[in-house]
N, C-alpha and C positions, 0 to 999 in steps of 0.2 A: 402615412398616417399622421393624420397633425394632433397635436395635444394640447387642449388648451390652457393656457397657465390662470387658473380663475382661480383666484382664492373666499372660501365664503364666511362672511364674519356676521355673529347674530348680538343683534346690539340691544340691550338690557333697557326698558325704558325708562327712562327719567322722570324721578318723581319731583311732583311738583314742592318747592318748600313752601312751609306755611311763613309768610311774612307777616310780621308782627307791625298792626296801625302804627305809624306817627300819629303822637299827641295831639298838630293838628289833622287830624284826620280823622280819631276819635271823635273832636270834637263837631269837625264837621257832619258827621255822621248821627250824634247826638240833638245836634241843631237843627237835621234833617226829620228827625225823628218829633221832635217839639212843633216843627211845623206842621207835618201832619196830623198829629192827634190835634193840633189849634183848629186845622184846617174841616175835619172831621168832629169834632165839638161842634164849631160854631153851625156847620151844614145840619146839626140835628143827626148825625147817626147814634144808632145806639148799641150798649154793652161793648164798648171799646176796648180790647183787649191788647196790650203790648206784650212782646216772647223778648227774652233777650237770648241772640241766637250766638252772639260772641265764646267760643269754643265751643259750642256745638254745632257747627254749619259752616262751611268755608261759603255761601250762598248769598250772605249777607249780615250784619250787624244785629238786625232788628225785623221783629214780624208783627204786625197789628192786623189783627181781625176785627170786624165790626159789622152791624147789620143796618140794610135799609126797612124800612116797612112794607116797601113796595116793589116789583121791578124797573119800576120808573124812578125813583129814589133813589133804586144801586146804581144807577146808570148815571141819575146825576150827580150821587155823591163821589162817581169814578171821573167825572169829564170835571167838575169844577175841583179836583182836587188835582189831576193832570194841569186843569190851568194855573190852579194858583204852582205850583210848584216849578211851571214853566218860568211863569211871569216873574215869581221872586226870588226864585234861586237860579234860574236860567239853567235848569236840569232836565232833560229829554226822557221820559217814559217810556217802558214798553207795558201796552194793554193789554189782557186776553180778556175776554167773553163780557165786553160791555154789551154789546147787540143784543144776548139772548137777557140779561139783566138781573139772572139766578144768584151769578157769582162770578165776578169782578175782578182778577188780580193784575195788580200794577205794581211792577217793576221800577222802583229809582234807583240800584244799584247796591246803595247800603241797606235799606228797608224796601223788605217784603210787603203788601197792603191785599187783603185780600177784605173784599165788601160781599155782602152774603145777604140774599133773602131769610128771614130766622129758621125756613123751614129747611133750605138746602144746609146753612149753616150747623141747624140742630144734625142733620143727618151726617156729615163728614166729621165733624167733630174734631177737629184741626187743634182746637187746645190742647185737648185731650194727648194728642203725638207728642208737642212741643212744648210743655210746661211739666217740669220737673215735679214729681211726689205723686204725678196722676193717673190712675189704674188705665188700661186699656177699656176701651169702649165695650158696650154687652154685645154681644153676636145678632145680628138684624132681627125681627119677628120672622117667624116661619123659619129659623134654622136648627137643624136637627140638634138633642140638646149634647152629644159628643164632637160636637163641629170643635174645633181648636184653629184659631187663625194661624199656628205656625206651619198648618200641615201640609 
């Protein structure tokens, strides 16, 4: 009979710490943030909202919401703000859903950008989650009136 000598050890995961920015890092992060609302100003989008996500989201720094007019609008106000951030800060993006042109979010690391047709924008209501003192959204039309989101 052989026995084998295995011993089995269950290892606890390691949580991640929270590291707290460098002042240059803040700032960089702040300066990233200036350039996109310039960049988003000057393109014409509109109701431009900034979150400040700093202790609330390891995610990123900063979140701006803003609406195109059009679907062709959010698309452009998503690609010339990919370029300009390319071009002037030599920062690489990650895109979702330029194609379809409803809703637009781009990823520069410290800030969040999400561009939004006003009508998909009115519907998800993304402030509403992420801006302190604000109730939750009303329950969609046509939901029963004892529906409760927690349920």
């Amino acid at each position: 009979m052989t026995l084998s000598n295995t011993t089995q050890t269950t290892e606890e995961p390691v949580a991640k710490k929270a590291t707290a920015k460098s002042p240059k890092d803040r700032r960089a992060s702040e300066a990233l943030l200036q350039h996109i609302l310039a960049s988003l100003e000057a393109d014409k989008a509109e109701d431009i909202v900034q979150i400040d996500l700093k202790g609330k989201s390891e995610m990123a720094d900063y979140m701006v919401i803003c609406s195109g007019r059009s679907s062709r609008q959010v698309s452009a106000l998503s690609e010339k703000l990919n370029d300009s951030i390319k071009a002037d800060l030599g920062r690489a993006c990650k895109i979702e859903g330029k194609g379809a042109g409803d809703w637009v979010l781009i990823d520069t690391g410290d800030v969040i950008v999400h561009i939004f047709r006003p009508e998909v924008r009115e519907f998800y209501q993304l402030e509403k989650m992420w801006q302190p003192g604000t109730s939750a959204p009303a329950a969609p039309e046509g939901t029963p009136s004892d529906y409760t989101p927690d349920a």
